[in-house]
Structures are given as structure tokens and as C-alpha cells.
C-alpha positions in Angstrom: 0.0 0.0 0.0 1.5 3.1 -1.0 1.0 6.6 0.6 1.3 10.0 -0.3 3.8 11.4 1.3 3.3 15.2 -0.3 -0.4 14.9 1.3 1.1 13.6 4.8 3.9 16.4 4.9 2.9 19.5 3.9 6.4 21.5 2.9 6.5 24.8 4.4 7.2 27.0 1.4 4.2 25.5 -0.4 0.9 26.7 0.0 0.0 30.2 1.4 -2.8 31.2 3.2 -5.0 34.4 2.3 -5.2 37.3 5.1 -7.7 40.1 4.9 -7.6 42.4 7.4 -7.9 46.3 7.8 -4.2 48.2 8.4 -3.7 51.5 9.3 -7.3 51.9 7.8 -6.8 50.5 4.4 -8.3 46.6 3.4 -5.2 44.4 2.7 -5.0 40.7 1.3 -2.2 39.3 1.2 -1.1 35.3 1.1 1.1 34.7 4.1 2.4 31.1 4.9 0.7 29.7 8.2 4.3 29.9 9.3 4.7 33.6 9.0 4.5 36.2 12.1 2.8 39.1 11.7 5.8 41.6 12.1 7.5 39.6 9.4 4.9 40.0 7.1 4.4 44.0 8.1 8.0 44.7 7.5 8.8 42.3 4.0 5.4 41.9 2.4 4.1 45.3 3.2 6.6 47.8 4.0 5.5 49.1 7.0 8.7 48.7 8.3 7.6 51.1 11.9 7.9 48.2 13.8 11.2 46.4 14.9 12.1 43.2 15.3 14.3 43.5 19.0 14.3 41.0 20.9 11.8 38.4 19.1 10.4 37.4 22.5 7.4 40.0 23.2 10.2 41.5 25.8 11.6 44.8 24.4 8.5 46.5 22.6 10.0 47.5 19.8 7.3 45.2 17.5 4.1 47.1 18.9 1.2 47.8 17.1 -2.5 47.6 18.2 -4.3 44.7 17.6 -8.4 45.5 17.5 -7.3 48.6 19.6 -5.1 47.1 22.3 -1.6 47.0 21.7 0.1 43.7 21.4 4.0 42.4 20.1 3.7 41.6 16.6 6.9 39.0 16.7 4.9 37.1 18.9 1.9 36.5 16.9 1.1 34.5 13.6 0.2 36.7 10.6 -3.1 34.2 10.2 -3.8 35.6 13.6 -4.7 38.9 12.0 -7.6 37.3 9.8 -10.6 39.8 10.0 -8.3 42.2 12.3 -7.9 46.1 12.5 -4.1 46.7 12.7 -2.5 50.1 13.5 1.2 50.5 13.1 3.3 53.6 14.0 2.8 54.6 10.1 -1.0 55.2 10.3 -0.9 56.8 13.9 -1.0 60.3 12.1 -3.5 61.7 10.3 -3.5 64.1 7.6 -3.6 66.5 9.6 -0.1 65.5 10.6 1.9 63.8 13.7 0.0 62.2 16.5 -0.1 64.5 19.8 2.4 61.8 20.7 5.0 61.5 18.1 5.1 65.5 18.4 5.9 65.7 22.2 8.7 62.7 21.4 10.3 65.1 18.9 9.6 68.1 20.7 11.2 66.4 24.0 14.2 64.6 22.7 12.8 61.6 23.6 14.1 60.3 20.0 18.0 59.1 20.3 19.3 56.4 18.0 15.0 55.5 16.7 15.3 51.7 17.1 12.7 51.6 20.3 10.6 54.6 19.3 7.8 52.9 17.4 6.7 50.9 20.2 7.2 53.4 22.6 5.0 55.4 20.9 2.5 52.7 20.4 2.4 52.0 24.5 2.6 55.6 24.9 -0.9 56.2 22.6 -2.5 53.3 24.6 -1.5 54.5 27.7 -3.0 57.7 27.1 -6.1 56.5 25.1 -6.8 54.2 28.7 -5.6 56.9 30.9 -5.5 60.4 29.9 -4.1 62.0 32.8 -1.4 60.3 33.9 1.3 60.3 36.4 4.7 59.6 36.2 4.1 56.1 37.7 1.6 55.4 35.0 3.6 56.5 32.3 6.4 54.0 33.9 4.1 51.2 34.4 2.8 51.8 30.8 5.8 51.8 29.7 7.2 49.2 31.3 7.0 46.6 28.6 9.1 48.6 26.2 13.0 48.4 26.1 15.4 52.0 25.3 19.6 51.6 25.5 20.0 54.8 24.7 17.8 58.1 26.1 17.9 56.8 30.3 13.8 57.5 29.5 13.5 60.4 30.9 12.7 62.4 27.8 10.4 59.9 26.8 8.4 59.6 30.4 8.5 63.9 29.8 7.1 63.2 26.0 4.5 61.1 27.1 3.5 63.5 30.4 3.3 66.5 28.1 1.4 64.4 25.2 -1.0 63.5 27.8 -1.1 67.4 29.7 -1.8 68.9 26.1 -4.9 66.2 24.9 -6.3 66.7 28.7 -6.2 70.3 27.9 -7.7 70.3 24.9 -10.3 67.9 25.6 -11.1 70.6 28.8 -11.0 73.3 26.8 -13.4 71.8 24.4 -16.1 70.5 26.8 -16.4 74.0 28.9 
């Protein structure tokens, strides 16, 4: 009795698997392997190279996006996982109206050293403030907590996300009185 061995083992370059899913507001499908994680898929299948590949683990942050509005490590998830999903990455956080509040006070601030860390800060950062927006330095700590810099000793960046948060409270005061 013969068997087919091409049916039993499946080789991993072979068939590809169709995604739809909504990024950075635009429908995208695209044929991933099942194999595939998300970030890898992001960064060499549709450019949006904002998020970094750091640590590979879901330890340094630097992969974040938001994931159905929550923000999750994109090296740690399957690009299959993202069937039917809304995806933000750091490239659709502004508007045409220009920069998120956020990615202005990290400019503003110096918050931005050698760039490698700043997507996913930025990404925490916008959920922090979207969940919280007034928050102490502690929050901003603890929000930030899952995210990884080597270079700026976060201070800037705690101060970019204070005065992100200080100017939307502001606004959103000014707006309702």
C-alpha cells in the first residue's frame, strides 16, 4: 500500500494562506504562509517597516502595534492571527492633519535618540493615554514598562508622554467648557 507522502507532509514553502484584514485603515490581502508572524509579514510583504524586530520574545516592545485597539507584540503573533483584524502600526498613527499628539511631544522632548525603540514606545505611549488620559509619572512608567530603550535613560520619553498626555487633557477641557 502506497502513501502519499506530499499529502502527509505539507512542505513549508508550499501553500499560502489568504489574510484580509484592515491596516492602518486600508483593506489588505495578502497570502502569508501559516508559518509567518505578523511583524515579518508587516516589514517584507508590506513595507511598513515602523515596527522592529528587537528582541523576538514579546520583551523589548520595539514590534508594537495595536491589535483590535489594544496593543500587542507583533513577533509574537502568527500573521493568520490577524484574519478579520484592524491593525494600526506607527505609520497610520497620524492623520493628515499631521503627527499624533504623541510622536510631536517625542520630537519636541528629545525623547528620540538612536530610533530603534521609538515605534513601540510610541505605540504604548498612545495606549497609555487612550486608557488613561491624565497620567502620572508612575503610569507612564508602568505603561511603559514593557518597552525596552539603551540609549535616552527615559527620561525624555516619560517627559514626552507627560506633556502628550497634559496637552490632549487640555484640549479635551477646553473643548467640553
Amino acid at each position: 500500500m502506497e502513501t502519499d507522502v506530499k499529502r502527509a507532509r505539507p512542505r513549508a514553502e508550499g501553500k499560502k494562506w489568504r489574510l484580509r484584514c484592515t491596516i492602518n485603515g486600508r483593506k489588505v490581502d495578502v497570502r502569508v504562509h501559516p508559518h509567518q508572524r505578523l511583524l515579518d509579514v508587516l516589514r517584507e510583504e508590506l513595507f511598513l517597516t515602523g515596527a522592529k524586530e528587537g528582541c523576538g520574545k514579546g520583551e523589548c516592545g520595539a514590534c508594537t502595534i495595536f491589535f483590535n485597539g489594544h496593543p500587542a507584540d507583533a513577533c509574537l503573533m502568527l500573521a493568520i492571527q490577524a484574519e478579520g483584524a484592524e491593525l494600526v502600526t506607527i505609520e497610520g498613527l497620524a492623520t493628515d492633519k499631521g503627527l499624533d499628539t504623541v510622536q510631536e511631544m517625542f520630537i519636541r522632548e528629545g525623547g528620540v535618540q538612536c530610533g530603534f525603540c521609538i515605534p513601540g514606545m510610541i505605540m504604548a505611549a498612545r495606549a497609555l493615554i487612550d486608557e488613561n488620559p491624565n497620567p502620572t509619572l508612575d503610569d507612564v512608567k508602568y505603561g511603559l514598562g514593557g518597552n525596552l530603550c539603551r540609549c535616552t535613560g527615559y527620561s525624555k520619553i516619560f517627559n514626552a508622554v507627560l506633556h502628550a498626555a497634559r496637552l490632549e487633557y487640555q484640549q479635551v477641557e477646553e473643548a467640553t467648557a
